[in-house]
C-alpha positions as CSV (number, residue, x, y, z in Angstrom):
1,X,-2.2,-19.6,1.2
2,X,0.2,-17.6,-0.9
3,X,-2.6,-15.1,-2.2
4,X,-5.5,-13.8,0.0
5,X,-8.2,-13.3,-2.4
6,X,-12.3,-11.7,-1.5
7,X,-13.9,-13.6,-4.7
8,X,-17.5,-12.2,-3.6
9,X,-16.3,-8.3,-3.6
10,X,-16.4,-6.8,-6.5
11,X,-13.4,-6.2,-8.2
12,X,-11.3,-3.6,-10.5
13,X,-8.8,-4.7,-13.0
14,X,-6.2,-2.3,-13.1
15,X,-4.9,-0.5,-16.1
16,X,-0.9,-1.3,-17.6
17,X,0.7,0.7,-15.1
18,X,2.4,3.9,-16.2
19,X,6.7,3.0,-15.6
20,X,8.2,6.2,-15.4
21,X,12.1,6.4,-17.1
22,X,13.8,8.0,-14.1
23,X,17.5,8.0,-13.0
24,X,17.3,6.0,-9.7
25,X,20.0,8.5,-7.8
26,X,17.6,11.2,-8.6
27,X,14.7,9.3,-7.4
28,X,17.1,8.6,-3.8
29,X,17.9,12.5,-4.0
30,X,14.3,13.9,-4.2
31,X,12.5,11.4,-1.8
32,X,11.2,13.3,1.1
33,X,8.1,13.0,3.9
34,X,5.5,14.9,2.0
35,X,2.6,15.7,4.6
36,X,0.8,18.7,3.0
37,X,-1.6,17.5,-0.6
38,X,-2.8,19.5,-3.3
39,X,-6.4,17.6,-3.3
40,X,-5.8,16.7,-7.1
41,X,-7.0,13.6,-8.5
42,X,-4.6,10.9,-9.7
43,X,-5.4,9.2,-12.6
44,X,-6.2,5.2,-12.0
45,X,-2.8,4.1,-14.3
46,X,-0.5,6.2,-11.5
47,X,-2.2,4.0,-8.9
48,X,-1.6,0.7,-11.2
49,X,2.1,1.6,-11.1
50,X,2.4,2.1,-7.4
51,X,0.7,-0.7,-6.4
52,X,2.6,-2.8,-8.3
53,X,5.8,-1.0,-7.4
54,X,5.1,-2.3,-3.8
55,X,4.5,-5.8,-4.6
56,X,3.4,-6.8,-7.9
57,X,5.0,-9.6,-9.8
58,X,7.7,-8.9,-12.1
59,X,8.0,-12.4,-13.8
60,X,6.6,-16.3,-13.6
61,X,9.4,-18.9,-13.8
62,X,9.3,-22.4,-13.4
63,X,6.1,-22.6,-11.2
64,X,7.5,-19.6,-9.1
65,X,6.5,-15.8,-8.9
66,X,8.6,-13.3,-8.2
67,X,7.9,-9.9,-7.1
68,X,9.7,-6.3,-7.0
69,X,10.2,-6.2,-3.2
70,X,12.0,-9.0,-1.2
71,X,10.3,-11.5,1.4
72,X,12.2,-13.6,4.0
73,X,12.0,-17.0,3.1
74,X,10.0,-15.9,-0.2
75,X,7.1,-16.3,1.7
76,X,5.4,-12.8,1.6
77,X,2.8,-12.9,4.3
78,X,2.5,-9.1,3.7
79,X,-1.0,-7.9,2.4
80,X,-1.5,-4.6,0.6
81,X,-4.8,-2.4,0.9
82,X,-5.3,0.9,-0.2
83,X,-7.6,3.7,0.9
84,X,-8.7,5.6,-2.1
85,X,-9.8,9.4,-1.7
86,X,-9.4,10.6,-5.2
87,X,-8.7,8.7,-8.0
88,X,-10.2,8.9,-11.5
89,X,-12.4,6.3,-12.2
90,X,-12.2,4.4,-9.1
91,X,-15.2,5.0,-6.3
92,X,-13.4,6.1,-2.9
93,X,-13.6,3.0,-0.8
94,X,-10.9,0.7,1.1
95,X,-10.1,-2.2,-1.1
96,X,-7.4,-4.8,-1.1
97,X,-4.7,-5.8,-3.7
98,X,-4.9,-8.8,-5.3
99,X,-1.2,-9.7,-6.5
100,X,-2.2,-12.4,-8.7
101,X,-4.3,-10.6,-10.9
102,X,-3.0,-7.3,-10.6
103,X,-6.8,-5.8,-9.5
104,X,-8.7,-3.9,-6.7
105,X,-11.2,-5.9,-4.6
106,X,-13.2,-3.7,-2.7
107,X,-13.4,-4.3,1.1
108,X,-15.9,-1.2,1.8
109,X,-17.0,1.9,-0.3
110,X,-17.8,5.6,1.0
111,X,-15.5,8.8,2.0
112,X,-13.1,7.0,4.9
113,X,-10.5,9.1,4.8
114,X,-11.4,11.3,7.6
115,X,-12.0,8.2,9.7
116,X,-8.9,6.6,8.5
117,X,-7.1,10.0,9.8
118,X,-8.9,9.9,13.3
119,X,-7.6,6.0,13.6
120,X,-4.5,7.1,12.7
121,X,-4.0,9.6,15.8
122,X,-5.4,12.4,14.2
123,X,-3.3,12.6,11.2
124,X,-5.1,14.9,9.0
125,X,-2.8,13.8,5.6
126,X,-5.0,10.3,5.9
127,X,-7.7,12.4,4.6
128,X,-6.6,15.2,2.1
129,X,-4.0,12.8,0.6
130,X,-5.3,10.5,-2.8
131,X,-4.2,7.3,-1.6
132,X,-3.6,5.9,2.1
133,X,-1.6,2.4,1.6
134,X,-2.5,0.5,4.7
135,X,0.3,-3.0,5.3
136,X,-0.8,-5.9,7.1
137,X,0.7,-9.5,7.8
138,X,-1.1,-12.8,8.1
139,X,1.1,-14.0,10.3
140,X,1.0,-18.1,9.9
141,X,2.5,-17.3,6.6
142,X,5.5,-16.9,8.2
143,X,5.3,-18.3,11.5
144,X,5.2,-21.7,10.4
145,X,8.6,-22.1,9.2
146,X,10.1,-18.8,11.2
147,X,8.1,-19.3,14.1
148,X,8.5,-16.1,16.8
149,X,11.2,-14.7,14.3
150,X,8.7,-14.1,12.0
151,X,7.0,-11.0,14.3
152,X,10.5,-9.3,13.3
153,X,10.4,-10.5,9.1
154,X,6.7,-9.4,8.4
155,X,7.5,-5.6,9.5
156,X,11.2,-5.9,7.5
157,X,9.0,-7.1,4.9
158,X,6.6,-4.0,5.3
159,X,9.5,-1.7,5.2
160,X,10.7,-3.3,1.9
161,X,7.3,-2.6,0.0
162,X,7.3,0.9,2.0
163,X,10.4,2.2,0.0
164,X,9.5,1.0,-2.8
165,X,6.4,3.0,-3.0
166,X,8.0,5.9,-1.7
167,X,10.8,5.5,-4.6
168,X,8.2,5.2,-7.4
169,X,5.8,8.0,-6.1
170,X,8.6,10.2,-6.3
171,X,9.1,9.0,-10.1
172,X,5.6,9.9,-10.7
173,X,5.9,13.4,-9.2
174,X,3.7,12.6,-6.1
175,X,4.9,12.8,-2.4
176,X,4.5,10.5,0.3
177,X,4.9,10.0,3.8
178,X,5.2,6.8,5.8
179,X,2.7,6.7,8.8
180,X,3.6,4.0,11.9
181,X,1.4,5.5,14.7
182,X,-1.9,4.2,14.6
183,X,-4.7,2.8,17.3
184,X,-4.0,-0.7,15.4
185,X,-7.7,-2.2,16.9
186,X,-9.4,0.8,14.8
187,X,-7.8,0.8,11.4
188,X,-8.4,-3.0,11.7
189,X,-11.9,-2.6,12.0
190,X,-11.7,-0.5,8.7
191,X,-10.1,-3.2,7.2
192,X,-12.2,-5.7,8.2
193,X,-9.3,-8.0,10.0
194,X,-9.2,-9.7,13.1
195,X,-5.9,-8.8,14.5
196,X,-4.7,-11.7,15.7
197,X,-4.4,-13.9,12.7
198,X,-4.4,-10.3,10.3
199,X,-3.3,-7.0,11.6
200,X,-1.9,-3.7,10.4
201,X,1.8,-2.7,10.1
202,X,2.3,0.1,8.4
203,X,0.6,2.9,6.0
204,X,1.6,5.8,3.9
205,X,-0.3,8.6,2.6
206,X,0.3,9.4,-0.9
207,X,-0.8,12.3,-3.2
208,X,0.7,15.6,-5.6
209,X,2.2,17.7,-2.7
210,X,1.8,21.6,-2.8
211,X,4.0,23.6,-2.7
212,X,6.7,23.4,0.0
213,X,5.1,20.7,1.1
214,X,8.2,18.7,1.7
215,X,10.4,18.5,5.1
């Protein structure tokens, strides 16, 4: 299926997503690996936007959706989730993006941070930052046409949506850093995936950086 959806978990329709108007070359210019958070809240609409700068559709033609980052084949076997430590209105938990309807599903709910941070080799930023974004691929979205190719398109694919968050935090004044070292069996057990069919790429830690925070 195009769309992995929970329809027994709750879910949270996000707010219209708050579109910065920045100069791209500045956005390019400021981007840096931003480790060290400030612990302040973001507000739900910042988390709208980045979500959606990631993967969200930007219009329906003709049968077809189309999103802001690129998929080999257009077949976009990438899957967002999102571990939330701060944000206004929304209970900290692990949930999982639904493209289609442009809403939170939540996987699990409670303070994970600190166990995100321990499955991702002691990387302290999993916990004091606002947001972890956490990439998986279902695979047979892609093998089937791409068949052992595909192993090498689902983490391009990861990349593409990795940029583009770190792009649009930037426009929106937050930091982020881009997190590859994991024990992969762990976080998905967080996630609730099987890692075989499912299992984790990528993540990135996002949140308002302090002071000299960036390197």
């Amino acid at each position: 299926a195009t769309y992995k959806d929970y329809p027994d978990r709750p879910k949270i329709v996000l707010p219209e997503p708050k579109r910065p108007d920045v100069l791209f070359n500045r956005l390019l210019r400021e981007r840096r690996s931003v480790r060290h958070f400030s612990g302040r809240a973001l507000p739900a609409e910042e988390l709208s936007y980045l979500l959606w700068a990631c993967d969200g559709i930007t219009r329906r033609e003709r049968g077809y959706e189309f999103r802001t980052a690129p998929s080999a084949g257009a077949l976009y076997p990438v899957e967002t989730y999102v571990v939330v430590n701060d944000v206004k209105g929304i209970a900290p938990g692990i949930y999982h993006y639904s493209v289609r309807d442009h809403a939170l599903e939540l996987i699990r709910k409670g303070d994970l941070g600190e166990e995100l941070a321990r499955a991702a080799l002691d990387q302290g930023m999993c916990a004091s930052a606002s947001l972890v974004f956490v990439w998986t691929a279902v695979f047979e979205r892609s093998r089937w046409k791409y068949g052992e190719r595909a192993y090498r398109y689902v983490y391009l694919d990861a990349g593409h949506a990795a940029q583009n968050l770190a792009l649009a935090a930037v426009s929106l004044g937050l930091g982020s850093c881009q997190i590859a070292a994991s024990f992969d069996d762990e976080v998905n057990e967080l996630l609730g995936v099987d890692g075989e069919e499912e299992s984790v790429l990528y993540m990135s830690a996002v949140g308002r950086p302090e002071t000299g925070a960036n390197d």
